[in-house]
C-alpha positions as CSV (number, residue, x, y, z in Angstrom):
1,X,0.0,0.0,0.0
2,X,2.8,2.3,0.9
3,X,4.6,1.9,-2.3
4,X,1.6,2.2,-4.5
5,X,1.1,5.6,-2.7
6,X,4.7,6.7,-3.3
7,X,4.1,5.5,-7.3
8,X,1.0,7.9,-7.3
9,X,2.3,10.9,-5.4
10,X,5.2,10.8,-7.6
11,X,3.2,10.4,-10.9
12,X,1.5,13.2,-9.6
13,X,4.5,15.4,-9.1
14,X,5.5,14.5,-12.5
15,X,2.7,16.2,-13.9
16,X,4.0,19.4,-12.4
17,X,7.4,19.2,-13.8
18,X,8.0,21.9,-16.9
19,X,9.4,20.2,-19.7
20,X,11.6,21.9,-22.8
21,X,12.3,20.3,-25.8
22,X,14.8,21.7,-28.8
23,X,13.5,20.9,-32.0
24,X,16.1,21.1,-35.4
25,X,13.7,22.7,-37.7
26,X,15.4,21.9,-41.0
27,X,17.2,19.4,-42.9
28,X,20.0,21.7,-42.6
29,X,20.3,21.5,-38.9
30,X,19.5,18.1,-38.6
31,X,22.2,17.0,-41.2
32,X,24.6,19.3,-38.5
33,X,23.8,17.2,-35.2
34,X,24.5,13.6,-37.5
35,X,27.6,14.3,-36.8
36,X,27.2,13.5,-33.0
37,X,27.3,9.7,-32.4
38,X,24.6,9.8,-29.0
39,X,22.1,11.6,-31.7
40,X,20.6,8.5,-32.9
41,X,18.6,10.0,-36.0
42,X,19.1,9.3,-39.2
43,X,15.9,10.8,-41.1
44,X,14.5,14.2,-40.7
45,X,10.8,13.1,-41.0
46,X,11.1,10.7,-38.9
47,X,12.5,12.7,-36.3
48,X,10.0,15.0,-36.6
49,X,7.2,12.2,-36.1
50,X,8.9,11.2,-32.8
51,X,9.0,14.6,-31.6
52,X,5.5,15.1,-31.9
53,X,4.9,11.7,-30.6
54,X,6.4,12.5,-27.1
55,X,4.8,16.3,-26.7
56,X,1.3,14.4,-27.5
57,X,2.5,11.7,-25.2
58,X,3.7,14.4,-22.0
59,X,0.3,16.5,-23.1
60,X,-1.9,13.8,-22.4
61,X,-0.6,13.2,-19.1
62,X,-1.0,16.9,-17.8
63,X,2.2,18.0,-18.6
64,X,3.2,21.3,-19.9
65,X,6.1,21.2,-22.8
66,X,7.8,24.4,-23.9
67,X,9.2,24.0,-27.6
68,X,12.5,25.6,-28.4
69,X,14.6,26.1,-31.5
70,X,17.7,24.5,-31.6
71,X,20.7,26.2,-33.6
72,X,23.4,23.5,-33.8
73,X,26.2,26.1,-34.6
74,X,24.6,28.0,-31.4
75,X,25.4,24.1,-29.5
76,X,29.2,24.1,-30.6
77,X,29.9,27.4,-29.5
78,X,28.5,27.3,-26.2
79,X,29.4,24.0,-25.4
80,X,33.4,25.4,-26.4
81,X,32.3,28.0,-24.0
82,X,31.3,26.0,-20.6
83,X,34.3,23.2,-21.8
84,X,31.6,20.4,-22.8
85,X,31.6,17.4,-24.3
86,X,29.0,18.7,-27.4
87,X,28.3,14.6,-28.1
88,X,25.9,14.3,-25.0
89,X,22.9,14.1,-24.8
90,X,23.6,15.9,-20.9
91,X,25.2,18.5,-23.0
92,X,22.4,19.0,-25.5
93,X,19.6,19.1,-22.5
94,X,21.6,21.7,-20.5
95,X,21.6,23.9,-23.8
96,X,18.1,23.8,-24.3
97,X,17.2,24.4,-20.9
98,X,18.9,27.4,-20.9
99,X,17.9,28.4,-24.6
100,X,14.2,28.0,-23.7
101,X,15.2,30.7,-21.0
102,X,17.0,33.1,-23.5
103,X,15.9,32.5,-27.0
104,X,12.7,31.9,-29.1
105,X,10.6,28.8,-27.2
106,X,6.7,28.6,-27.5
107,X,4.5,26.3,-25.6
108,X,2.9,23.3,-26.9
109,X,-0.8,23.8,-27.5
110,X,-1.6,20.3,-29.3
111,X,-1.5,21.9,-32.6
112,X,0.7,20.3,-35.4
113,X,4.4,20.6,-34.9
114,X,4.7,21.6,-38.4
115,X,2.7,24.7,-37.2
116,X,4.3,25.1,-34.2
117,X,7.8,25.0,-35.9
118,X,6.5,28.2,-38.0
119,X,5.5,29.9,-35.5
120,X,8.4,29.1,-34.0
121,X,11.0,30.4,-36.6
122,X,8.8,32.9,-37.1
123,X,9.5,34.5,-33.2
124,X,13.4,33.6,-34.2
125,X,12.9,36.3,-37.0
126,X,11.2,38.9,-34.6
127,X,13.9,38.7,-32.3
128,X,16.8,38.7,-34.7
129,X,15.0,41.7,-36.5
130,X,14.9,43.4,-33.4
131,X,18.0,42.2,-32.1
132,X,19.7,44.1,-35.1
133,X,17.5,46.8,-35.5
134,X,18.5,47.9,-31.3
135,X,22.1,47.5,-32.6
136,X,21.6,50.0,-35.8
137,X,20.2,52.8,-33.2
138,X,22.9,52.3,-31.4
139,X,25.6,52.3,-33.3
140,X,24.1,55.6,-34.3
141,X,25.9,57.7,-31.3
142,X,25.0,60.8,-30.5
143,X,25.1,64.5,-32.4
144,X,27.7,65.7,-33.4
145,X,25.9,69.0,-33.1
146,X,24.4,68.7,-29.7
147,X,25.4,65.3,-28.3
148,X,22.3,64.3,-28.1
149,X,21.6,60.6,-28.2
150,X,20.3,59.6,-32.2
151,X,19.1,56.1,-31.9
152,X,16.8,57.2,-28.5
153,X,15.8,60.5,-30.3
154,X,14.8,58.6,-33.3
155,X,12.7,55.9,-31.3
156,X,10.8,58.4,-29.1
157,X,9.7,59.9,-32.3
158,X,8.8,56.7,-34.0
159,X,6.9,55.8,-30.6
160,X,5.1,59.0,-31.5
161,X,3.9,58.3,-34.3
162,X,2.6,54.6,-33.7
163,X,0.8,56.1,-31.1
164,X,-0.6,58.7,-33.9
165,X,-1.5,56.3,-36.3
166,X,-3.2,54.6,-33.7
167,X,-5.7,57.1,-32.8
168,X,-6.3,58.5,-35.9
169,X,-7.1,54.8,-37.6
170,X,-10.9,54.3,-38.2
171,X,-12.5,51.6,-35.9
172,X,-11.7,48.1,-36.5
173,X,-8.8,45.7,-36.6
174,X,-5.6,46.7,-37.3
175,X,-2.6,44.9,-38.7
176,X,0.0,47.0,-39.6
177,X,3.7,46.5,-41.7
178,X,6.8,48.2,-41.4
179,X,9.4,47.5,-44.0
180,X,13.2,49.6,-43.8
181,X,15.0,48.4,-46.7
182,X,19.3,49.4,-47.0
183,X,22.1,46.9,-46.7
184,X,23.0,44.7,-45.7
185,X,19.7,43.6,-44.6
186,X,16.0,44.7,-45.0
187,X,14.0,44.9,-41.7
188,X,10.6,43.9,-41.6
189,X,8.2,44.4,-38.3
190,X,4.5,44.1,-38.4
191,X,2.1,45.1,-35.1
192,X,-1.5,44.1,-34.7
193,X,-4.0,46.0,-32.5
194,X,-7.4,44.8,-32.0
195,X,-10.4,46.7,-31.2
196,X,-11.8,45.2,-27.8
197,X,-14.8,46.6,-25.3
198,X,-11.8,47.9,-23.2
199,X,-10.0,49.6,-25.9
200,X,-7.3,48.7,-27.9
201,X,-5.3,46.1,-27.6
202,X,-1.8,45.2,-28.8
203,X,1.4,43.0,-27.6
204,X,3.8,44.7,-25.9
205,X,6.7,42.9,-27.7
206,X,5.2,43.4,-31.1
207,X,4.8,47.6,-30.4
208,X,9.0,47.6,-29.3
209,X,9.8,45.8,-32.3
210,X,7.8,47.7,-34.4
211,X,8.7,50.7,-33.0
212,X,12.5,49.8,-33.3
213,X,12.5,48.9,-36.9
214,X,10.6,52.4,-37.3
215,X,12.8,54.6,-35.4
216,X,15.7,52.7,-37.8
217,X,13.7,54.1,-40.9
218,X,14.0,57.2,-39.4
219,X,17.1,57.2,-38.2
220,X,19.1,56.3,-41.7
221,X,16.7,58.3,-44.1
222,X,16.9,54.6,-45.5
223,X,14.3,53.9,-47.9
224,X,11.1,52.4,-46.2
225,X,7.4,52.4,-45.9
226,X,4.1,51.8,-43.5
227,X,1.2,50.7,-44.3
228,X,-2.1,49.4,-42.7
229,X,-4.8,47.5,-43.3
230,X,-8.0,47.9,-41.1
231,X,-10.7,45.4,-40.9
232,X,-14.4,45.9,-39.5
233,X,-17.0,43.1,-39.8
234,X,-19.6,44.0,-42.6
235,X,-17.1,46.6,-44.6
236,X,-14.3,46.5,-47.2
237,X,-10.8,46.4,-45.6
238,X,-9.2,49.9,-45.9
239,X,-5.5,50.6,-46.3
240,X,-3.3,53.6,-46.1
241,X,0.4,54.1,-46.2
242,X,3.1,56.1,-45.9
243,X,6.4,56.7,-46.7
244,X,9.4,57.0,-44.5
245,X,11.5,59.8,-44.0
246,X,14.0,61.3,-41.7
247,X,11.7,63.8,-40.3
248,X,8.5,62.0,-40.1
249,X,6.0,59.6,-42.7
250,X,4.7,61.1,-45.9
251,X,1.3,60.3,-46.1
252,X,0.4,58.4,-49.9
253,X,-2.5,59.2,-51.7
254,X,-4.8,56.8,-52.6
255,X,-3.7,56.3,-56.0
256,X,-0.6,55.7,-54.6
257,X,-1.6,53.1,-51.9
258,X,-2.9,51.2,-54.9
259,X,-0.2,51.3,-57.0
260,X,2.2,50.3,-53.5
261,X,-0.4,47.1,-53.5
262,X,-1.1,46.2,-56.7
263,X,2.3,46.0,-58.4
264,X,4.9,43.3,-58.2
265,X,7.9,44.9,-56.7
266,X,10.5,42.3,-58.1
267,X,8.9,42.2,-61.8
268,X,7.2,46.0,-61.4
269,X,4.0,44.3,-63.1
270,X,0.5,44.9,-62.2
271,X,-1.4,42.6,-59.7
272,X,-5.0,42.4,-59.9
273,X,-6.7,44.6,-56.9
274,X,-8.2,42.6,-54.2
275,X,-11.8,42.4,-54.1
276,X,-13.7,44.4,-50.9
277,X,-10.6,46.7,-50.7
278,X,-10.6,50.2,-50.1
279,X,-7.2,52.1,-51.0
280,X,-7.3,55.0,-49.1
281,X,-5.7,58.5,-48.8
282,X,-3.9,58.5,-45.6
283,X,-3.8,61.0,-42.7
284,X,-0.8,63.7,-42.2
285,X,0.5,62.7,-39.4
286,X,2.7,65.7,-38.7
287,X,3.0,66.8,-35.0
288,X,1.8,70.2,-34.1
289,X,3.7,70.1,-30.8
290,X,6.8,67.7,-32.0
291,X,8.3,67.4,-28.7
292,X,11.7,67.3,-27.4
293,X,12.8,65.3,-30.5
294,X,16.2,65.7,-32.4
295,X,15.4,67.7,-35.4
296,X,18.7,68.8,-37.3
């Protein structure tokens, strides 16, 4: 009797134990870790099938699983680092563990691990964008004029102006896109905020990077744009835009927004318009009362 109670309090406390997991998205990755003898794998796909075997497996019997990406050029270094053997399977859990702290990791939810992986590599993206957007600003330094700070004078004005577009959109969803292009690399953000009964609401993480990638735009005078598209139950979709510049956005008309939408920008050929679309002149967003911003 005693022993079948230890066996149950135990299989109890095992349901309250948080488990990580590091998945090798790609062939790519996979093909890297072959390399190590204790990773028994030899196929990708079937990998993959015994990955999602265990999370359904630990989800059925009340336990939580956190999902992380694992970067097996990421696993050399830092086992180099700490002095590790990297062909352990000790080593490989430690690094997760402490990945699933630091980097992208998303909790299993029993959807398909093929779209958990997206969404997975997808918050990888957002943080690298972000990651290298903070390092842009600042790398910027300050004045040379004033000694003012460039890369925080250029975010509190892009923080501005979110919050500008914000309260000047019409009702309704929002999903808006900023894109900085200038090399090496094009930066990409996108923000949602959602009408709700006690206001808007938005992700906190989503509005930094966003704001980031927008006080970059700013910042370099690199070519960029913003757009967004606003959705209301029962209407067309209506989307305005705007171009970046080092003082502020230009707002586009709305023969402009449609041209912006409806041609390819690789071949520069037309795309048929959407259908229940509204291209629509967009607000000047110029501040009457700019603030404390750098301007010159």
């Amino acid at each position: 009797m005693a022993y079948t109670d230890h066996r149950t309090l135990r299989r109890v406390l095992r349901r309250e134990i948080v488990g990580t997991i590091g998945v090798l998205t790609d062939e790519h990755d996979f093909r890297a870790m072959r390399r190590y003898d204790s990773f028994v794998f030899d196929d990708h796909a079937t990998y993959l099938k015994h990955v999602e075997a265990v999370l359904r497996t630990r989800a059925l019997q009340g336990s939580h699983t956190t999902v992380a990406l694992f970067d097996p050029e990421e696993y050399a270094d830092w086992c180099a680092q700490h002095g590790l053997d990297p062909d352990s399977h000790l080593s490989r859990t430690r690094f997760t563990a402490e990945r699933a702290a630091t980097g992208p990791a998303v909790p299993y939810d029993g959807r398909p691990l093929s779209d958990l992986m997206t969404t997975l590599v997808d918050e990888a993206v957002r943080r690298a964008t972000w990651e290298y957007a903070t390092m842009l600003l600042a790398r910027l330094g300050p004045c040379a004029s004033c000694g003012e700070d460039l890369g925080h004078a250029a975010f509190a004005r892009a923080s501005r102006l979110v919050s500008r577009i914000l309260d000047s959109a019409p009702p309704g969803d929002r999903h808006l896109v900023c894109s900085v292009s200038g090399p090496p690399e094009s930066l990409v953000a996108v923000l949602h905020a959602d009408d709700t009964d006690d206001g808007v609401r938005i992700d906190e993480t989503e509005a930094l990077e966003f704001t980031t990638v927008l006080a970059v735009g700013l910042a370099t005078a690199g070519p960029g744009g913003l757009v967004m598209r606003t959705s209301t139950p029962g209407e067309p979709d209506r989307i305005h835009g705007w171009r970046i510049r080092s003082h502020g956005l230009i707002p586009l008309t709305a023969g402009e927004v449609f041209d912006a939408y409806c041609t390819d920008t690789e071949t520069g050929e037309i795309i048929p318009p959407e259908s229940n679309v509204d291209y629509c002149a967009s607000p000047d967003l110029t501040d009457a009362d700019p603030g404390p911003d750098h301007n010159h």
